[in-house]
C-alpha positions in Angstrom: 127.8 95.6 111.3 124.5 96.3 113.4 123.5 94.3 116.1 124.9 91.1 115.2 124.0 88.6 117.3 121.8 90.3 119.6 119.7 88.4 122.0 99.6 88.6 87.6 98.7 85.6 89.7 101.2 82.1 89.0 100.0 79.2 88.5 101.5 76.1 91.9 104.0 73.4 90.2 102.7 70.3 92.5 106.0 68.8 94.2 107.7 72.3 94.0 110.1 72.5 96.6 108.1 75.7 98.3 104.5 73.7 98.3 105.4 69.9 98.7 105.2 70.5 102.6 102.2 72.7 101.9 98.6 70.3 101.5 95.0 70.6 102.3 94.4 69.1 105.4 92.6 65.5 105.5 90.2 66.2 108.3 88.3 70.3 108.5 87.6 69.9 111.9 90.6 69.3 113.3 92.0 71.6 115.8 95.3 73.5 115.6 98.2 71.3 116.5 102.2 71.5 115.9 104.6 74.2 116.1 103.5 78.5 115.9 104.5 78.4 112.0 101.3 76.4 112.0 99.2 79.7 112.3 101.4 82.7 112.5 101.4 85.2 111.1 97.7 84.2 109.3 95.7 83.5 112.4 97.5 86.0 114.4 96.0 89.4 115.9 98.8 91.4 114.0 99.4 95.2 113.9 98.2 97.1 111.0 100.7 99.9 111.4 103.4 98.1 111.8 105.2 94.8 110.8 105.3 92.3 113.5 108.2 89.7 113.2 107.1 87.2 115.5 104.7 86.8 118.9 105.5 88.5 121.9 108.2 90.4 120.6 109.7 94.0 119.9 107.9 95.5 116.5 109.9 97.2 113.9 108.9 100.6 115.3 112.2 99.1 117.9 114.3 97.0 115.4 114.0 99.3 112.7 114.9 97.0 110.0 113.7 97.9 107.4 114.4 102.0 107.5 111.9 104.1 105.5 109.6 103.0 103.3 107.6 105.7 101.8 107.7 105.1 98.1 109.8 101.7 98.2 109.0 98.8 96.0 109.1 96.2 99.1 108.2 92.6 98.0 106.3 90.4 100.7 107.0 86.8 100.6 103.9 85.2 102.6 100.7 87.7 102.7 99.8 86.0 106.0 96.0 87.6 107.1 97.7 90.5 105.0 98.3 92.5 108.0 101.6 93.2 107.3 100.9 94.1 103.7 98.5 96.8 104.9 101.1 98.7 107.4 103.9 98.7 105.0 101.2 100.2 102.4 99.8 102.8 105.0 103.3 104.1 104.9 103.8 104.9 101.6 105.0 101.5 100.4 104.4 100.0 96.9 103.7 96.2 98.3 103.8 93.5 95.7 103.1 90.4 98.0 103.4 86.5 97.2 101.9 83.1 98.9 101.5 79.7 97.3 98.0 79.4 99.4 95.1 80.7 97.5 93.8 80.6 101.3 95.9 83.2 102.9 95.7 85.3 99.0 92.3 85.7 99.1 92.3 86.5 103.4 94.5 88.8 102.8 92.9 90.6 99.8 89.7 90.9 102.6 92.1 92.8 105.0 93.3 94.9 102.6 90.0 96.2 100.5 88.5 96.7 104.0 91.7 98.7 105.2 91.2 100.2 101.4 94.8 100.6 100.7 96.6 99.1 97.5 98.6 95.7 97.5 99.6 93.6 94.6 98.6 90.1 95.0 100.4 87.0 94.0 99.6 83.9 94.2 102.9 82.0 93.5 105.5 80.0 94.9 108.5 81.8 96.9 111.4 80.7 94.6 108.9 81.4 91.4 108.8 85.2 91.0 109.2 85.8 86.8 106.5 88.8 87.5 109.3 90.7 89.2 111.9 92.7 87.2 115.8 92.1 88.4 117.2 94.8 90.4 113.8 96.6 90.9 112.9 95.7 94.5 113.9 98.2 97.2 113.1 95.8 100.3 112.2 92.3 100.4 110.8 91.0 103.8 108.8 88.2 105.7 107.8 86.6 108.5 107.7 83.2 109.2 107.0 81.8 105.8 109.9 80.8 105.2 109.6 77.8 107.8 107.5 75.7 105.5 110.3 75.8 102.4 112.3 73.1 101.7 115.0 74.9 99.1 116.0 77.8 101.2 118.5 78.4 98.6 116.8 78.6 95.5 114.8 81.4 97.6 117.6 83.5 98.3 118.5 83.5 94.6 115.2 84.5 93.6 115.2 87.4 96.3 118.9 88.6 95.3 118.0 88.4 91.5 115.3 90.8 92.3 116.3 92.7 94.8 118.2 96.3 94.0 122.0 96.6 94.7 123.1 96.7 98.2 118.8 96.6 99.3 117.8 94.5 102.0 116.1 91.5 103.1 114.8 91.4 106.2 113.0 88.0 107.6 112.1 86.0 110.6 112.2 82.5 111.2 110.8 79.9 114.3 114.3 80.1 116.3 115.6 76.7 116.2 116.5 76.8 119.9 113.1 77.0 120.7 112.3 74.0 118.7 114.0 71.7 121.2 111.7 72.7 124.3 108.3 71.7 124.9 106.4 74.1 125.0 103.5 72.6 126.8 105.9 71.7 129.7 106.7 73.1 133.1 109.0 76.4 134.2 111.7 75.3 133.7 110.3 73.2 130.4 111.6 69.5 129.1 114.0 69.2 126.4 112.4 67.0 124.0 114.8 67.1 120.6 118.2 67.8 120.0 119.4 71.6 118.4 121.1 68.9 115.4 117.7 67.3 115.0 116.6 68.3 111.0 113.8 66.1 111.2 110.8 68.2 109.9 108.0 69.5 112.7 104.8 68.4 111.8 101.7 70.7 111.5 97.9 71.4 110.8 95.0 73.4 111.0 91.3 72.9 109.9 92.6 73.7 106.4 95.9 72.8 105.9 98.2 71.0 106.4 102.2 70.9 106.4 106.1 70.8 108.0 108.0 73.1 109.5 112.0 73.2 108.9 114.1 73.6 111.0 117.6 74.7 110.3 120.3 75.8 112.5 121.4 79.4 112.4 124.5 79.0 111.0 122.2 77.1 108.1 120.4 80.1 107.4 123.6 82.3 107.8 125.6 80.1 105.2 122.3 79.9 102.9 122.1 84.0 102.4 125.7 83.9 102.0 126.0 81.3 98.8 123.0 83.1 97.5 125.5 86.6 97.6 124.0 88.3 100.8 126.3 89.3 103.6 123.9 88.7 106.9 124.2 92.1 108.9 122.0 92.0 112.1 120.6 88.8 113.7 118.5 89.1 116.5 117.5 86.2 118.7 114.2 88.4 120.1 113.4 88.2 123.7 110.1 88.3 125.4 108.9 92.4 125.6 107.3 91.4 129.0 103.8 92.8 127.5 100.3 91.4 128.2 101.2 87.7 126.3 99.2 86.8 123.5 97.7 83.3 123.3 101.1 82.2 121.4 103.1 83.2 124.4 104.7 80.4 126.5 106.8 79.7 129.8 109.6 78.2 127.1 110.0 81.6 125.5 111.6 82.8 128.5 114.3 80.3 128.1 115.2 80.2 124.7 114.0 82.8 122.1 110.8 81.7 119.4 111.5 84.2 116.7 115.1 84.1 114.9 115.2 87.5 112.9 118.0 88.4 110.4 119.0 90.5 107.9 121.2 90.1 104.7 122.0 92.9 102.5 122.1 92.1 98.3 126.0 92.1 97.4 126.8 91.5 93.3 124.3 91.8 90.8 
């Protein structure tokens, strides 16, 4: 055990469980608003050598997650600005990468032409993956986009029915300690919910819309494991102490904003 606890496009089924929370926003001009799921990792200032998990954090140049991927199938779920897409590819990686919002697909199609590296494109829901061959993925990984699914579990299924034996899933999630502080508050900042609160968080930008989920860690933990993962590293990611970016806030030095774990495929 590492680490454990260390701090063809698709065609969108309306009311699926991985786009109900996921609308066009009513009003274009309205400013940013809710939790950092709102706009990371799409309106983020990623890396393009290297996948970031979450803001003000260690990369995976430090967690090393994911191992080597030179001439790895690796599937993507949620292209973001496609940032991510274009580091795994500049290392070697075959990159088939999937996101319900024709948005993010076609910003992340920009990145990668102008970064002129190779990326399959999908635009699909997360639990909806019948363009991907069982046992024929060699890492599966993503950041954040998993915060706006409702059925976390039907996920998981998808990723272990596609995913080869004993390969690895690596994703982050808005750490649901986190969730309870304000983050517009003082040093130290105010409680505002409880860690048991499951009621959805709210969100929107000038051209969407949705709600973030919160679930507990041992949620998550209990979700890869009924979906036949065994969860080998979790990291509750601290502040690196670099210069901040303009997600960083006095509550992330009290409770971490990035929950990152990884399960490893058991069965078939």
């Amino acid at each position: 055990m590492t680490d454990l606890f260390r701090g063809s496009p698709g065609n969108i089924t309306a009311g699926h469980p991985t786009t109900r929370n996921l609308s066009a926003a009513p009003d274009a001009g309205a400013p940013p608003t809710g939790p950092i799921s709102a706009t990371y990792p799409g309106g983020a200032d990623q890396p393009t050598d290297v996948i970031a998990y979450g803001p003000d954090i260690a990369t995976e140049a430090q967690y090393r997650l994911l191992g080597s991927v030179e001439d790895k199938r690796i599937l993507q779920l949620g292209c973001g600005s496609g940032a991510e897409s274009v580091a795994l590819a500049r290392q070697g990686a075959r990159v088939i990468a999937v996101d319900p919002s024709l948005r993010r697909i076609e910003a992340a199609r920009a990145h990668i032409e102008q970064a002129e590296v190779k990326v399959e494109l999908h635009q699909s829901d997360l639990a909806e993956l019948p363009f991907v061959r069982a046992d024929s993925i060699d890492v599966a990984v993503s950041v954040f986009a998993l915060a706006n699914v409702d059925d976390l579990d039907r996920v998981f299924r998808q990723v272990h029915r596609v995913l080869r034996p004993e390969c690895v899933f690596v994703f982050s999630l808005p750490h649901p300690a986190y969730a309870m502080l304000d983050p517009d508050g003082g040093d130290p900042p105010a409680v505002i919910r409880s860690y048991f609160d499951r009621a959805g968080r709210p969100w929107s930008t000038d051209t969407e819309q949705g709600e973030e989920r919160v679930r507990t860690i041992a949620e998550v933990h209990t979700s890869l494991a009924r979906a036949n993962f065994r969860t080998d590293t979790i990291i509750e990611a601290e502040p690196t102490g670099a210069p901040p970016s303009r997600y960083h806030t006095a509550a992330m030095g009290w409770a971490p904003a990035t929950l990152i774990m990884r399960g490893r495929k058991e069965g078939v």
